[in-house]
FIFINU-62368 format. One line per 8 residues: for each residue x, y, z of C-alpha. Coordinates in nm, 3 decimals. Layout:
<pts>
X:Y:Z; ...
</pts>
This chain:
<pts>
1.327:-1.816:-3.221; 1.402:-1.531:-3.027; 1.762:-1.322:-3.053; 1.933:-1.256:-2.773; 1.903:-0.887:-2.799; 1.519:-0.924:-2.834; 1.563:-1.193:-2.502; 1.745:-0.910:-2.331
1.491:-0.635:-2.393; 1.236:-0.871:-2.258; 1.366:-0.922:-1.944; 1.489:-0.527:-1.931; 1.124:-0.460:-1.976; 0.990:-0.733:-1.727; 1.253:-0.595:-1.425; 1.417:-0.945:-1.395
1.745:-1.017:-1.358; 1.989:-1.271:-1.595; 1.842:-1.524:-1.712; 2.014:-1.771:-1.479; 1.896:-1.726:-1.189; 1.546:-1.869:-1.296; 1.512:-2.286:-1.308; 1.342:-2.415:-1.616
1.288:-2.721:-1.798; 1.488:-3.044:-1.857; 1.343:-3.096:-2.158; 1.466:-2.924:-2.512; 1.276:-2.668:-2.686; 1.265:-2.874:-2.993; 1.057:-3.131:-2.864; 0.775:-3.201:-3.029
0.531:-3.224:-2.763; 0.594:-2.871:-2.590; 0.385:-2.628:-2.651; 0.474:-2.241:-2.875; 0.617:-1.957:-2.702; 0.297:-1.778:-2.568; 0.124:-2.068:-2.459; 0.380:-2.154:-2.278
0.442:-1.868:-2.120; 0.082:-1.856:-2.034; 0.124:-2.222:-1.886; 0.400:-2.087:-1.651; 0.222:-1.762:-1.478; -0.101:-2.064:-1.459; 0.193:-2.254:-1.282; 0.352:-1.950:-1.052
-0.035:-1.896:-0.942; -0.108:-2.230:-0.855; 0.190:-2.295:-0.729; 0.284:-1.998:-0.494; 0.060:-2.105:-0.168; 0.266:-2.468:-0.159; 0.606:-2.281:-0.190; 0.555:-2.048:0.037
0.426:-2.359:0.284; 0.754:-2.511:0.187; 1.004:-2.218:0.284; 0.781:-2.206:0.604; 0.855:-2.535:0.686; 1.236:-2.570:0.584; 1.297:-2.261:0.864; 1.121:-2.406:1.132
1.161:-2.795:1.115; 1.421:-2.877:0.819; 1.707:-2.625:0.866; 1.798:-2.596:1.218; 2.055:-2.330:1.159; 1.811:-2.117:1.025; 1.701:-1.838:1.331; 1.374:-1.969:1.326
1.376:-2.323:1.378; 1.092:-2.497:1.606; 1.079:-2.847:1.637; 1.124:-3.168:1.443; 0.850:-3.351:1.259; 0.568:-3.438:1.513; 0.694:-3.273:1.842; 0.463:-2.961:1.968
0.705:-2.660:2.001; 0.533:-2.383:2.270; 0.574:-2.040:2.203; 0.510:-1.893:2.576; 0.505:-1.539:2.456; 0.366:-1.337:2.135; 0.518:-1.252:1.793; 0.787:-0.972:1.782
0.953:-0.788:1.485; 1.211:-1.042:1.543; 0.988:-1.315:1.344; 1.041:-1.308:0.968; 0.939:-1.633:0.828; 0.572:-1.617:0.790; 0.422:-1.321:0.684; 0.179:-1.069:0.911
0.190:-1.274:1.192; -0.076:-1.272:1.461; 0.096:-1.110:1.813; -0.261:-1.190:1.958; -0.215:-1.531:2.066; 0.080:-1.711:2.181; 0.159:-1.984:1.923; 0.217:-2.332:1.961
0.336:-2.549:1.663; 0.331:-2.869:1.548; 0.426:-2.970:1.214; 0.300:-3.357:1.097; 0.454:-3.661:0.897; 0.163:-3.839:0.819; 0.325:-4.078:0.574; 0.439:-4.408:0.821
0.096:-4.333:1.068; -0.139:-4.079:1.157; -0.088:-3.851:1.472; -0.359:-3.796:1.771; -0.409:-3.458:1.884; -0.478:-3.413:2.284; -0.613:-3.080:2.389; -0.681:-3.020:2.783
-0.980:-2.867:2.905; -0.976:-2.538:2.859; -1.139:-2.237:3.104; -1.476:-2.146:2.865; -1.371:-1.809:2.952; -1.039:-1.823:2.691; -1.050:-1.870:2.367; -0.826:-2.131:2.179
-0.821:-2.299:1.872; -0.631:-2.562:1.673; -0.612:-2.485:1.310; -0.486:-2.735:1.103; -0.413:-2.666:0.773; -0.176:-2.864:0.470; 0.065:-2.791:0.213; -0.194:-2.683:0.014
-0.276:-2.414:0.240; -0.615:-2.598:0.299; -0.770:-2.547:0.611; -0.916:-2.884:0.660; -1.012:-2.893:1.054; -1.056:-2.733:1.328; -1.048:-2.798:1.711; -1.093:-2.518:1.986
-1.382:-2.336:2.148; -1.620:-2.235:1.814; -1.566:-2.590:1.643; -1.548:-2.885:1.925; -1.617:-2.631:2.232; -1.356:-2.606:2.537; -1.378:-2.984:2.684; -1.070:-3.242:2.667
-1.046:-3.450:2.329; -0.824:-3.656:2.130; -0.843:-3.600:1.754; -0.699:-3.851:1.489; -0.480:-3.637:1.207; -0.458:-3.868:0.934; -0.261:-3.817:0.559; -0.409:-3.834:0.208
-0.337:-4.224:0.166; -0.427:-4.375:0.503; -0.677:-4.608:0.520; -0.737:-4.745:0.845; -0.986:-4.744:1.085; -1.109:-4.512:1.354; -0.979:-4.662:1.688; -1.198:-4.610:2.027
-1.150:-4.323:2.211; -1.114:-4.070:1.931; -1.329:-3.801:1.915; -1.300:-3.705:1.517; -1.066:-3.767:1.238; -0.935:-3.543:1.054; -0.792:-3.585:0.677; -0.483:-3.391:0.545
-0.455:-3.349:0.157; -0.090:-3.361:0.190; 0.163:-3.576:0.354; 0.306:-3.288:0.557; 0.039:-3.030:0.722; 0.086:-2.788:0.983; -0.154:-2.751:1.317; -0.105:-2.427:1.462
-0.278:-2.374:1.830; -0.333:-2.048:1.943; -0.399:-1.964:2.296; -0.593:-1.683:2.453; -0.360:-1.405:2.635; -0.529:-1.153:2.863; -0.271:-0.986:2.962; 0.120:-0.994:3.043
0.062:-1.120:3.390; -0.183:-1.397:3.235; 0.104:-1.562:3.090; 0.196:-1.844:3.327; -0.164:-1.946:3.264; -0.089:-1.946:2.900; 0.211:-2.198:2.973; -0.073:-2.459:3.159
-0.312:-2.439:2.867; -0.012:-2.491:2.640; 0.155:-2.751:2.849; -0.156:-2.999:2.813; -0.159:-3.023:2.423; -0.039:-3.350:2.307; 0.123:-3.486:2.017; 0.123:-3.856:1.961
0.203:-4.126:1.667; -0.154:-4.364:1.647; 0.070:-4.617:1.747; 0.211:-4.468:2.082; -0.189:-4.361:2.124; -0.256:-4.764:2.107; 0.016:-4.862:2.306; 0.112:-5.053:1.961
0.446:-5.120:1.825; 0.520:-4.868:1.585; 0.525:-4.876:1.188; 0.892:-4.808:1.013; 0.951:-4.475:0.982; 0.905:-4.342:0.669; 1.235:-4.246:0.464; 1.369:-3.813:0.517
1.352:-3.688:0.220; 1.570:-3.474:0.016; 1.461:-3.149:0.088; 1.603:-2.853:-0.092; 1.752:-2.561:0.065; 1.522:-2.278:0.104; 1.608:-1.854:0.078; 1.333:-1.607:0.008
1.608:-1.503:-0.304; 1.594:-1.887:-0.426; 1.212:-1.896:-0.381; 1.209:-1.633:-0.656; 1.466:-1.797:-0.867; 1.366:-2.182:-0.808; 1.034:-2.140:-0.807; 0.933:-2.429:-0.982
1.196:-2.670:-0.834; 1.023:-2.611:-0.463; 0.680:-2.664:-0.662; 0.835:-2.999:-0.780; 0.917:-3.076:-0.443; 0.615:-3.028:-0.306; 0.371:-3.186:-0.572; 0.506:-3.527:-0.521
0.364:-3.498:-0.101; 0.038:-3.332:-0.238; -0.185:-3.610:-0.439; -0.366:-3.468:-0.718; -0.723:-3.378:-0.641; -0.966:-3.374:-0.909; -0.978:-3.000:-0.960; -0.614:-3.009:-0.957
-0.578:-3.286:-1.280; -0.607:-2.988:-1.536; -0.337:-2.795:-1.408; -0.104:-3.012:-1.331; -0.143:-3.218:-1.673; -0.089:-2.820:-1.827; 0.271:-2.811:-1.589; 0.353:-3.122:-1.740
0.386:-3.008:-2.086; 0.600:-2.758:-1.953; 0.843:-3.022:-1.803; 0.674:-2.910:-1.444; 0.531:-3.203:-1.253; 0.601:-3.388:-0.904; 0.990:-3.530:-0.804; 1.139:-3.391:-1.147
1.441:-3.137:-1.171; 1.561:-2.846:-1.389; 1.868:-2.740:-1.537; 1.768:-2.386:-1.656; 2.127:-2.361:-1.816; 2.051:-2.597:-2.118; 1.726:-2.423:-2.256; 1.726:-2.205:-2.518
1.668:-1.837:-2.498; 1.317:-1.897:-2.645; 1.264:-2.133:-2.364; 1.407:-1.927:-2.076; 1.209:-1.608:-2.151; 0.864:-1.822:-2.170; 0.951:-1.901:-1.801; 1.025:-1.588:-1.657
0.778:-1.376:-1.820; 0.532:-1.594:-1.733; 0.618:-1.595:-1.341; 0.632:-1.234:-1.329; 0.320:-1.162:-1.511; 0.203:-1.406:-1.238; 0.333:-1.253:-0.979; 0.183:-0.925:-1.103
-0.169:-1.069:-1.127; -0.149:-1.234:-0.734; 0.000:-0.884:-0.629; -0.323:-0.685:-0.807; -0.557:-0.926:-0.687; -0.439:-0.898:-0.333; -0.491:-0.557:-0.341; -0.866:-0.599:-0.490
-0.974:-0.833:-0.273; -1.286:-0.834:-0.094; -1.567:-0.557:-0.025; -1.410:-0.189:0.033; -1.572:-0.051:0.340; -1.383:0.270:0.445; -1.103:0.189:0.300; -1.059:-0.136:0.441
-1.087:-0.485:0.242; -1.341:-0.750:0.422; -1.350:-1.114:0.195; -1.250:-1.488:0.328; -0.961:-1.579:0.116; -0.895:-1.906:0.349; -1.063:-2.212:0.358; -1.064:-2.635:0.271
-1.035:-2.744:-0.065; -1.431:-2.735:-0.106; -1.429:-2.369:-0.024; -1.161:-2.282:-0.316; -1.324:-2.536:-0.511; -0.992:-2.504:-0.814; -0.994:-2.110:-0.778; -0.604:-2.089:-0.787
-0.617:-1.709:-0.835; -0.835:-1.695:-0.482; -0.578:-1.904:-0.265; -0.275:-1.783:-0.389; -0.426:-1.406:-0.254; -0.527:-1.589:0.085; -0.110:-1.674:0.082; 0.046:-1.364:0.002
-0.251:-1.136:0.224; -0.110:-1.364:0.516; -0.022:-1.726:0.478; -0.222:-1.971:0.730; -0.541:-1.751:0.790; -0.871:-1.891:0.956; -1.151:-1.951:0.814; -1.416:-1.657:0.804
-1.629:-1.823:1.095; -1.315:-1.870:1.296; -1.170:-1.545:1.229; -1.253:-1.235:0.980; -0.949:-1.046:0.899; -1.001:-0.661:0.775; -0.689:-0.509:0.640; -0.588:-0.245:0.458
-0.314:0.018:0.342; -0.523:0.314:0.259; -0.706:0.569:0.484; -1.077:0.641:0.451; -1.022:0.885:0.161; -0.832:0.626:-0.059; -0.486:0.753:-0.048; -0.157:0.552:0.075
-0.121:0.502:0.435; 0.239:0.640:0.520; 0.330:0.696:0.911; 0.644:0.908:0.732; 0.388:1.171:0.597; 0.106:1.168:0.865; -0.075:1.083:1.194; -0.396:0.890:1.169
-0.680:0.809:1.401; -0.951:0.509:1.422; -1.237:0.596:1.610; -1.452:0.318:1.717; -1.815:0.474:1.791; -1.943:0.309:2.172; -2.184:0.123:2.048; -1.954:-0.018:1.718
-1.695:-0.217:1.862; -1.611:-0.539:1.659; -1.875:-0.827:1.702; -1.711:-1.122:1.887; -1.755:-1.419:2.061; -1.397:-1.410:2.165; -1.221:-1.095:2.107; -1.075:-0.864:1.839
-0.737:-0.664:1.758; -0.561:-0.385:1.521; -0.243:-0.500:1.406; 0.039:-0.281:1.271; 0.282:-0.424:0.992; 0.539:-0.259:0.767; 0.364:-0.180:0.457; 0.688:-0.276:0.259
0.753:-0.659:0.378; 0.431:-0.694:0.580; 0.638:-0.801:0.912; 0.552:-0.633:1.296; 0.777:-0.318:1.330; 1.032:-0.218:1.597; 0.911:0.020:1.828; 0.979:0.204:2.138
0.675:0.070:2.409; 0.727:-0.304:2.231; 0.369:-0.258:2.136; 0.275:-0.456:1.791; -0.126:-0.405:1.853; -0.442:-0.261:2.039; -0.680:-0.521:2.102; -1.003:-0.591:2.331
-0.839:-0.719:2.651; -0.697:-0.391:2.654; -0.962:-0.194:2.615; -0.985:-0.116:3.032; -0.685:0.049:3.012; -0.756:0.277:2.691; -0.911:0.667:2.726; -1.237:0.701:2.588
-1.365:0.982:2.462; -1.647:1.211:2.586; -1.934:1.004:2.406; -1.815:0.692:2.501; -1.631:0.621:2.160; -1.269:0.500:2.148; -1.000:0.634:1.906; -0.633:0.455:1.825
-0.384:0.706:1.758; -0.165:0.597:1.420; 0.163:0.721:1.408; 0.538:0.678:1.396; 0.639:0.947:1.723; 0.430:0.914:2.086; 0.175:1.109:2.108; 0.287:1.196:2.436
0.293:1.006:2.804; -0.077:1.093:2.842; -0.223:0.948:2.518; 0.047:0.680:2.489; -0.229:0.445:2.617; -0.419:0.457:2.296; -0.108:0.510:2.090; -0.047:0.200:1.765
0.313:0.263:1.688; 0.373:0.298:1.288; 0.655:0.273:1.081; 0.824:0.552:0.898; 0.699:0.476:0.607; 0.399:0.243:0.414; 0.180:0.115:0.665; -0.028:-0.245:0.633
-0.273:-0.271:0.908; -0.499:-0.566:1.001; -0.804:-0.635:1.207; -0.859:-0.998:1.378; -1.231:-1.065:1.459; -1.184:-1.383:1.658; -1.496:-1.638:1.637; -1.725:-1.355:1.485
-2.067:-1.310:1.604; -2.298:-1.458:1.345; -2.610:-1.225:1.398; -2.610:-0.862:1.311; -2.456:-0.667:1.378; -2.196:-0.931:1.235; -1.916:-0.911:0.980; -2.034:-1.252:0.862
-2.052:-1.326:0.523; -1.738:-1.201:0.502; -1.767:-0.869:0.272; -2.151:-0.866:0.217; -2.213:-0.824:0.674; -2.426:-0.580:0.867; -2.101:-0.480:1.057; -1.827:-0.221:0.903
-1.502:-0.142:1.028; -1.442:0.225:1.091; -1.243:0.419:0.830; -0.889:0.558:0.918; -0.827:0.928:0.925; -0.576:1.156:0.940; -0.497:1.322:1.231
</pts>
């Protein structure tokens, strides 16, 4: 057993905090079954891996459909919420939003019936999509201009344990691993004055129960569950009570049986509870050494990721439960880079926080440039953007012209230079009323920058495969 001075310098030496704030196991330390200190340990940073993409899902979905006092609610369960505008500093919950596309949400019940999906026809000339994605962070459909083209559809969502048949008029169906998924439609924006058009697109997606679809009577609802109260500060400190939560929506797939049968010898499994306060010391500093030695490992691997070209990172970190195929590690980096990304085909995402010479992007410190040559713009079928972020919490920054990106649509209005090339200017301060036009505001301090290749051309020059394409971003420079 472990002293308590020895328990103390542990967590002294792992920068966490008393020992409770951190949930841990119902079960004593003495029982027979549980496994010695290290392995244990080792068992919980597994856990904390595996686990972090369906918290992080969770907190998401407490703020906008659970907790409607909490800034950023939406929309109940199964009701399409519109966002008729772009992301702002002024969003917090999900991490490095897109400000490309205005958002509309709609977050599913699938446990008394599946949902149907309407889209309208869209103009070929905009781009849309409808990702849908579950509380496994699995992408596992898409509808929208690349995947079903820009005709009108309706598209059966359906949940892990249905088992019913396709009814007429449905296009394709569409199985969540989970009984709670998100579908996230984004809409093509031109410019400001395109937005009313925006609304119209947005206005004819649909959002019915199967039964209201049929004209049927519909099922009994199925029963609101408990759901615990989510902060970011108890994400950190009931970590494995939202991962509790969670499990018992998310049936275990077979690449998942390993793990999970691992969390159960650790007292970690679906529907079951802590009470931190009645383990022993031995038992508490398992837990949180192993969480922040998994923390540490997501955080390094984040920053790893992918194929360095200039300075920027280029890899797919997003996909369906095929594509991560039990690779934990992989999906828990496709959460923390930016929860809810596209898949690769749908949209490449570049990003990085160093300049072309390796060192620390900092708009406190310096001015930057990124040139793209004439002939080297992004390759897309839709359109691309350069998104700035605060490289601290990895939210859009505050800035004086309200501008949060650069992207294609507004590449009429940007100054080229003499050889046809076009260069952002990166910094905190304007560059002055002439250049403003090309200016990416920065914070004052760390920046995190990301580029969106919408629907990326698949011949070369391409950026597909992601990390190993013909097509390289352009490094960043300073000024």
């Amino acid at each position: 057993m472990l002293s308590k001075r020895h328990f103390l310098k542990i967590l002294a030496a792992g920068g966490l905090t008393a020992p409770a704030l951190v949930p841990g196991l119902s079960r004593a330390a003495s029982a027979p079954d549980r496994p010695g200190f290290f392995k244990a340990k080792e068992i919980a940073e597994a856990g904390f891996i595996y686990g972090l993409p369906l918290v992080m899902n969770y907190g998401v979905m407490y703020e906008y459909v659970v907790d409607k006092t909490s800034g950023q609610f939406k929309a109940p369960f199964n009701q399409i919420y519109n966002e008729a505008r772009v992301f702002t500093y002024q969003d917090t919950s999900v991490p490095t939003p897109n400000s490309d596309t205005p958002y509309s949400l709609g977050w599913l019940d699938l446990r008394a019936e599946p949902q149907v999906i309407s889209v309208p026809a869209v103009d070929p000339k905009r781009y849309y999509s409808v990702q849908l994605v579950d509380g496994n962070t699995f992408n596992y459909g898409y509808i929208g201009s690349r995947s079903t083209g820009n005709d009108a559809g309706d598209f059966l969502v359906v949940g892990p344990r249905w088992t019913g048949e396709t009814p007429p008029g449905i296009r394709k169906v569409f199985r969540a691993s989970t009984d709670f998924a998100l579908t996230i439609f984004r809409t093509q924006l031109f410019d400001a004055a395109d937005i009313d058009n925006v609304k119209k697109v947005q206005a004819g997606y649909q959002l019915r129960p199967l039964s209201a679809f049929l004209g049927k009577a519909a099922p009994p609802a199925a029963p609101v569950p408990d759901f615990p109260k989510f902060t970011k500060d108890l994400a950190r400190t009931d970590f494995f009570e939202f991962l509790d939560f969670a499990l018992q929506f998310s049936p275990a797939l077979p690449e998942e049986r390993e793990i999970r049968a691992q969390l159960a010898t650790i007292g970690v499994g679906a529907g079951k509870s802590f009470d931190f306060k009645t383990l022993s010391l031995e038992d508490k500093a398992e837990i949180l050494l192993g969480l922040k030695e998994g923390q540490r490992k997501v955080t390094e691997a984040v920053a790893a990721f992918g194929t360095n070209f200039n300075g920027w990172r280029v890899g797919s970190p997003a996909g369906d439960a095929a594509f991560f195929n039990g690779d934990w590690l992989l999906r828990a980096v496709g959460a923390q880079a930016g929860i809810y990304g596209n898949d690769a085909v749908e949209a490449t995402y570049p990003m990085t926080r160093l300049d072309a010479d390796g060192q620390t992007l900092d708009g406190s410190k310096h001015n930057y440039t990124l040139t793209f040559p004439a002939d080297g713009l992004p390759p897309v079928n839709a359109f691309w953007s350069v998104t700035m972020y605060d490289g601290v919490n990895q939210l859009l920054i505050k800035n004086p012209i309200d501008r949060y990106l650069i992207n294609s649509p507004m590449l009429p209005n940007l100054k080229r230079n003499a050889d046809g090339s076009v260069t952002l200017l990166i910094q905190n301060k304007s560059p002055g009323p002439d250049k403003e036009s090309n200016w990416l505001p920065a914070p004052d301090g760390p920046i995190y920058l990301v580029m969106r290749l919408y629907w990326p051309k698949e011949t070369p020059p391409s950026i597909l495969p992601a990390g190993k394409g013909t097509w390289q971003p352009p490094g960043i420079r300073k000024a």
